[in-house]
N, CA, C and O atoms as a CHARMM CRD file, in Angstrom:
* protein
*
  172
    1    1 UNK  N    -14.74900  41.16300 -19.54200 PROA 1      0.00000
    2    1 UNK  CA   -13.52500  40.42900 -19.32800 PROA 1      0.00000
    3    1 UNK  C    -12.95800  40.80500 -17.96600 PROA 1      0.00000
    4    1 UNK  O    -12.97600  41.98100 -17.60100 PROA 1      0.00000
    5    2 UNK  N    -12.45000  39.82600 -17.19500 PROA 2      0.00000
    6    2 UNK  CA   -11.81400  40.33500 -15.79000 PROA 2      0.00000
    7    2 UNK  C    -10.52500  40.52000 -16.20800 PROA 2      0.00000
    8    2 UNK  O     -9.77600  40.19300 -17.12900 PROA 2      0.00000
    9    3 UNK  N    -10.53700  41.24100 -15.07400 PROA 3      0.00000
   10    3 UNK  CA    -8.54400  41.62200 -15.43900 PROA 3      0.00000
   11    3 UNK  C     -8.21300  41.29800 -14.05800 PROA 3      0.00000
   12    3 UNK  O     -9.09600  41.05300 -13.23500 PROA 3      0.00000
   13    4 UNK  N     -6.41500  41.28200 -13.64700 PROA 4      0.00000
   14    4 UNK  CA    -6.05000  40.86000 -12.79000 PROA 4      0.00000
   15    4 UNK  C     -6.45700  41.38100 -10.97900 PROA 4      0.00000
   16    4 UNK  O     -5.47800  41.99700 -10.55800 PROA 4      0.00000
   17    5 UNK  N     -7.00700  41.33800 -10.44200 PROA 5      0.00000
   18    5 UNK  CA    -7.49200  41.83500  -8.94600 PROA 5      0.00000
   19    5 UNK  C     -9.14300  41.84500  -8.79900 PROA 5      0.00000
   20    5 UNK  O     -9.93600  41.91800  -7.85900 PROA 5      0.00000
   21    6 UNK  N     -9.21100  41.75600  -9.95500 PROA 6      0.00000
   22    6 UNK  CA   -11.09500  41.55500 -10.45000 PROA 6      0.00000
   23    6 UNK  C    -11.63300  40.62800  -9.00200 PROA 6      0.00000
   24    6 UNK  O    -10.85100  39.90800  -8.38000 PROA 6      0.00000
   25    7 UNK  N    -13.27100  40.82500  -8.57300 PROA 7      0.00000
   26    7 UNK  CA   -13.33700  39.50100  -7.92900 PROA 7      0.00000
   27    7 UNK  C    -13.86900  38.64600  -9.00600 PROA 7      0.00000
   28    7 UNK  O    -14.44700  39.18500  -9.94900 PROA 7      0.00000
   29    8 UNK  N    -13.72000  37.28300  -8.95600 PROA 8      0.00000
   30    8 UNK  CA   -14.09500  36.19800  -9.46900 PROA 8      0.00000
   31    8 UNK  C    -15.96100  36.38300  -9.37600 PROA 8      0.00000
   32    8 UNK  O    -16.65100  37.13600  -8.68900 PROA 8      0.00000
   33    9 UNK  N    -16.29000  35.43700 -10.29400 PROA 9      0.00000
   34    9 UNK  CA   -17.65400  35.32900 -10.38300 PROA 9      0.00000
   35    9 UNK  C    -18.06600  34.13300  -9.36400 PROA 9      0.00000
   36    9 UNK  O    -17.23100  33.26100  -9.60200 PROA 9      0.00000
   37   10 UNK  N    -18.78600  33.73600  -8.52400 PROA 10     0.00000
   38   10 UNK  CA   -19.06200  32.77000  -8.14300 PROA 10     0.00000
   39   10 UNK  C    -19.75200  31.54600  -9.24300 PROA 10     0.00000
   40   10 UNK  O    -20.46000  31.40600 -10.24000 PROA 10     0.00000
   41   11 UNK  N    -19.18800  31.03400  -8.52400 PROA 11     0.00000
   42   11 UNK  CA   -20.04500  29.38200  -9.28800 PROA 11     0.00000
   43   11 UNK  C    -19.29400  28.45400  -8.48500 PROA 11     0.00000
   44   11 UNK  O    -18.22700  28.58900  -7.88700 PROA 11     0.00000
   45   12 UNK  N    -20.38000  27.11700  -8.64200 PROA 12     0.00000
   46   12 UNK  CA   -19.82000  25.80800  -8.04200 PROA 12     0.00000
   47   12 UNK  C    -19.29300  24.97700  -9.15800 PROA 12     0.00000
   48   12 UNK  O    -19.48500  25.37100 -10.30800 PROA 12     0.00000
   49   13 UNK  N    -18.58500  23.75900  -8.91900 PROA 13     0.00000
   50   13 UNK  CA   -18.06900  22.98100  -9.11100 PROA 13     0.00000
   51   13 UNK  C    -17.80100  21.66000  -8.54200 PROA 13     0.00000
   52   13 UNK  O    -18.00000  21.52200  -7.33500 PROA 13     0.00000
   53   14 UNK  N    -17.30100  20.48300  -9.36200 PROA 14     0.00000
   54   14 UNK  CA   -16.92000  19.31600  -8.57600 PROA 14     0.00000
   55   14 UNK  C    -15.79900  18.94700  -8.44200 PROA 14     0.00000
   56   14 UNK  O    -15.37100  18.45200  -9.48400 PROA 14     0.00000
   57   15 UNK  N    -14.96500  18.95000  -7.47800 PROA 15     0.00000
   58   15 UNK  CA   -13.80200  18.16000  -7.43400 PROA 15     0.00000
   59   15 UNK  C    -13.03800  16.58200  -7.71900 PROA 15     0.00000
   60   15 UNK  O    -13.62300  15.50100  -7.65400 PROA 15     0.00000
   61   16 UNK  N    -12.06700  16.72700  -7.93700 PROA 16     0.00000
   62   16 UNK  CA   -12.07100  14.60800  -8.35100 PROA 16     0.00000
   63   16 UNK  C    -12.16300  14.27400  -8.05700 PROA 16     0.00000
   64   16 UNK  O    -12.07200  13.13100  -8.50400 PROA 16     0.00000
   65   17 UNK  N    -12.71600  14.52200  -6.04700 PROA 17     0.00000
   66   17 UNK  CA   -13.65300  13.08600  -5.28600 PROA 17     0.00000
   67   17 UNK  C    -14.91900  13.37900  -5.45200 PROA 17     0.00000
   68   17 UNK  O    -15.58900  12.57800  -4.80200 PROA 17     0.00000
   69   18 UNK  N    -15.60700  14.18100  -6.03800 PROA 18     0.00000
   70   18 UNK  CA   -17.11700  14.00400  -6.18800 PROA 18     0.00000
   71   18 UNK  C    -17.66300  14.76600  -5.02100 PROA 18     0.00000
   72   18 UNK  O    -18.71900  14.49200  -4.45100 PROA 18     0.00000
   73   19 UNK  N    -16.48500  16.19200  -4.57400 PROA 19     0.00000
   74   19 UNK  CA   -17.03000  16.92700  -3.56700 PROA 19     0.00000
   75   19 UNK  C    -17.47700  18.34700  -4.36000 PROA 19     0.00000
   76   19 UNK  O    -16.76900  18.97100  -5.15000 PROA 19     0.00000
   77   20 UNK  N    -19.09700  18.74700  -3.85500 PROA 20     0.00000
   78   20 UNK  CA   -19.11200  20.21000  -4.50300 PROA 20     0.00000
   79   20 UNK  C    -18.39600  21.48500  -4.04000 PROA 20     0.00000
   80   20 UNK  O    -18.89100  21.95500  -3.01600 PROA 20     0.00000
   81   21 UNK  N    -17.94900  21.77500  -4.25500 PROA 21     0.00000
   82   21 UNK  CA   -17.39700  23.73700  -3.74000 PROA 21     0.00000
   83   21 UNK  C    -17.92900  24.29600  -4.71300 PROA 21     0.00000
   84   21 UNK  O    -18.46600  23.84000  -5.72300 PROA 21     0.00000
   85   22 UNK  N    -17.61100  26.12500  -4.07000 PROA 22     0.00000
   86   22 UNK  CA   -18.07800  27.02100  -4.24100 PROA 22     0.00000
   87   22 UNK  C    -17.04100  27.62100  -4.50400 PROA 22     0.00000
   88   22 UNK  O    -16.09800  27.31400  -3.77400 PROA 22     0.00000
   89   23 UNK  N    -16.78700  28.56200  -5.47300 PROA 23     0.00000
   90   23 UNK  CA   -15.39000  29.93700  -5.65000 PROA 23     0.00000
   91   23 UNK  C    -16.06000  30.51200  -4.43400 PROA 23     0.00000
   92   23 UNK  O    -15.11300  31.21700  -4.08700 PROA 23     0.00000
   93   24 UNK  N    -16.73500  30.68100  -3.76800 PROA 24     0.00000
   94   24 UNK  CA   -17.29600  31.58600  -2.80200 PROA 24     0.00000
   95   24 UNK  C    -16.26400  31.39200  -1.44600 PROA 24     0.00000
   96   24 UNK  O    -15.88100  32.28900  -0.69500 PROA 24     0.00000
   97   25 UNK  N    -15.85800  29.57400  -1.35900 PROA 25     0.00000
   98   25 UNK  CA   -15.50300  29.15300  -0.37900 PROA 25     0.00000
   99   25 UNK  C    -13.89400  29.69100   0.05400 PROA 25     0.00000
  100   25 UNK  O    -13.28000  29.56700   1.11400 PROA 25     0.00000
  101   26 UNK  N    -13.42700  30.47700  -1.53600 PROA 26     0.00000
  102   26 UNK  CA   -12.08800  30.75000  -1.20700 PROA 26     0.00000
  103   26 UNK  C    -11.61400  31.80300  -1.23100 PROA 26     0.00000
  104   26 UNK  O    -10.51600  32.07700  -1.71500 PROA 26     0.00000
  105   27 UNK  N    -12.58400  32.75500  -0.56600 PROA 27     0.00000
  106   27 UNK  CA   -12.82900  34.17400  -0.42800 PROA 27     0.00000
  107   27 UNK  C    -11.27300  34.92900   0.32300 PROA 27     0.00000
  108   27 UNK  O    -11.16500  34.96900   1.54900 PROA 27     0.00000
  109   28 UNK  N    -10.33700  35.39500  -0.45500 PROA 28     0.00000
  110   28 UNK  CA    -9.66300  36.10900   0.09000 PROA 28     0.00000
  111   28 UNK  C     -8.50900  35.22100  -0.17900 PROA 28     0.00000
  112   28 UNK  O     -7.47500  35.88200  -0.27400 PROA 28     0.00000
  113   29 UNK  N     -8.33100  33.93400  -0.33600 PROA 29     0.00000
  114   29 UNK  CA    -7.18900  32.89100  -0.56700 PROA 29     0.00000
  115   29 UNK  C     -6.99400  33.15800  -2.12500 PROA 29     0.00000
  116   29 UNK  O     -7.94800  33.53500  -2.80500 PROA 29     0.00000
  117   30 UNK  N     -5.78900  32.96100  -2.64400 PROA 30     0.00000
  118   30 UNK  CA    -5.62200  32.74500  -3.77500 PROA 30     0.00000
  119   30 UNK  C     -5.96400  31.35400  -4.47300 PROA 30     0.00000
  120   30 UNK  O     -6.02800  30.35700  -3.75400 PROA 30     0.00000
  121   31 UNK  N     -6.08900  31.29200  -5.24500 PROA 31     0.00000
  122   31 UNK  CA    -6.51700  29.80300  -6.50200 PROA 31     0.00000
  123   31 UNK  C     -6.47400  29.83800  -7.09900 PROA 31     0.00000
  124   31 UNK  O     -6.81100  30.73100  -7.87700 PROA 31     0.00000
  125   32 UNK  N     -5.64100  28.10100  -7.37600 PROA 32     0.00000
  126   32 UNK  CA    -5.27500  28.38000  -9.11200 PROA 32     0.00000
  127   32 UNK  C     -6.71900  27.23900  -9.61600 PROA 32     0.00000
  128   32 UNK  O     -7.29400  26.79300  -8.62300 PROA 32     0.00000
  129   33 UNK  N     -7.11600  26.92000 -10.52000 PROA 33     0.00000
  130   33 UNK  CA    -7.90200  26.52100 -11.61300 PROA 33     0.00000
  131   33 UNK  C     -7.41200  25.76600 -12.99900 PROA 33     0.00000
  132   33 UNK  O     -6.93800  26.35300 -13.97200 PROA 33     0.00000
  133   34 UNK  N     -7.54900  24.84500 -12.92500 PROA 34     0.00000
  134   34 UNK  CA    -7.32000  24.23200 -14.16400 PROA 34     0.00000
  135   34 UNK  C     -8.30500  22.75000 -14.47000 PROA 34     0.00000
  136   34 UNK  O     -8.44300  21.58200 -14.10700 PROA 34     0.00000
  137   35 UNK  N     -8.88900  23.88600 -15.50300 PROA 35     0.00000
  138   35 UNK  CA   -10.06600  22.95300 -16.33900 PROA 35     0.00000
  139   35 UNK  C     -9.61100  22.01300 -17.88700 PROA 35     0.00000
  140   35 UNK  O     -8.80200  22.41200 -18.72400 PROA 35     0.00000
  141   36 UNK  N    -10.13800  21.12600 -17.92300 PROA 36     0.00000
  142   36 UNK  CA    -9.93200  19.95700 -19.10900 PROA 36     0.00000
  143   36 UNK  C    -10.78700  19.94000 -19.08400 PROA 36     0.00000
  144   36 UNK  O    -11.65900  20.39300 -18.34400 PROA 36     0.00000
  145   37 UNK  N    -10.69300  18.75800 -20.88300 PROA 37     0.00000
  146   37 UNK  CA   -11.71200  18.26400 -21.55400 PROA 37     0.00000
  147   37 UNK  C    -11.14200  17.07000 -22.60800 PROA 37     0.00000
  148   37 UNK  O    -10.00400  17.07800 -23.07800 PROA 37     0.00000
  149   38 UNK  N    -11.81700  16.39400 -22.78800 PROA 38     0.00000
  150   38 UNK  CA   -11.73800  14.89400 -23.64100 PROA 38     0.00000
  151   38 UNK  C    -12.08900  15.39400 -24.82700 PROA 38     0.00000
  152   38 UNK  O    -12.85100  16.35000 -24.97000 PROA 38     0.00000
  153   39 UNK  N    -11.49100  14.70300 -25.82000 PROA 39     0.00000
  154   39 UNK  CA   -12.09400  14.97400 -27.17700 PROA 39     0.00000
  155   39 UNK  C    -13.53300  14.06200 -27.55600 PROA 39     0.00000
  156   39 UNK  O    -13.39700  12.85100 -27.38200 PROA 39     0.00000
  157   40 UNK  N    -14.62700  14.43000 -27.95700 PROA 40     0.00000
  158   40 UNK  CA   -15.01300  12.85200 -28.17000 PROA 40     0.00000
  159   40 UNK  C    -16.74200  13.10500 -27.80200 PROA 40     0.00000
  160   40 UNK  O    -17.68500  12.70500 -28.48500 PROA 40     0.00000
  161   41 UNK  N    -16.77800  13.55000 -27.07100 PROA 41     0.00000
  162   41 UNK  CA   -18.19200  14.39800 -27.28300 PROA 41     0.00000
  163   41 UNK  C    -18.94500  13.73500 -25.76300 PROA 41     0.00000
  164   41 UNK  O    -20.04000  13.95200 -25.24400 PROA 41     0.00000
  165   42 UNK  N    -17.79700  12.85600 -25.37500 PROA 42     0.00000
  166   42 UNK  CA   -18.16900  12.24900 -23.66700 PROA 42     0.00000
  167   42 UNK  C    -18.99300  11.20100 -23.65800 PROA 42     0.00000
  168   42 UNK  O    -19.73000  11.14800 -22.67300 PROA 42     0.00000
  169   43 UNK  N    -19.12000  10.18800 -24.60200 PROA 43     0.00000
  170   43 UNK  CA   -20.00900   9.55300 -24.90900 PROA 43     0.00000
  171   43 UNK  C    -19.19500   7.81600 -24.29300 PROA 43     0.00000
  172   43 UNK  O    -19.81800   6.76300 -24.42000 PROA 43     0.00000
């Protein structure tokens, strides 16, 4: 479990224009994160 000052794990992601980043890219900046989900199985 991380705790607060931890570094983050890297991984990528997509943004809501369909751009990839990296947690890597925000090395030293703070970020916030907020993930969703649909009910429904995405179909």
């Amino acid at each position: 479990m991380l705790q607060e000052g931890d570094t983050a794990p890297d991984f990528s992601a997509v943004d809501h224009n369909g751009n990839e980043f990296r947690m890597s890219d925000f090395k030293g900046k703070k970020v916030w994160l907020w993930f969703f989900s649909s009910p429904g199985g995405g179909n």
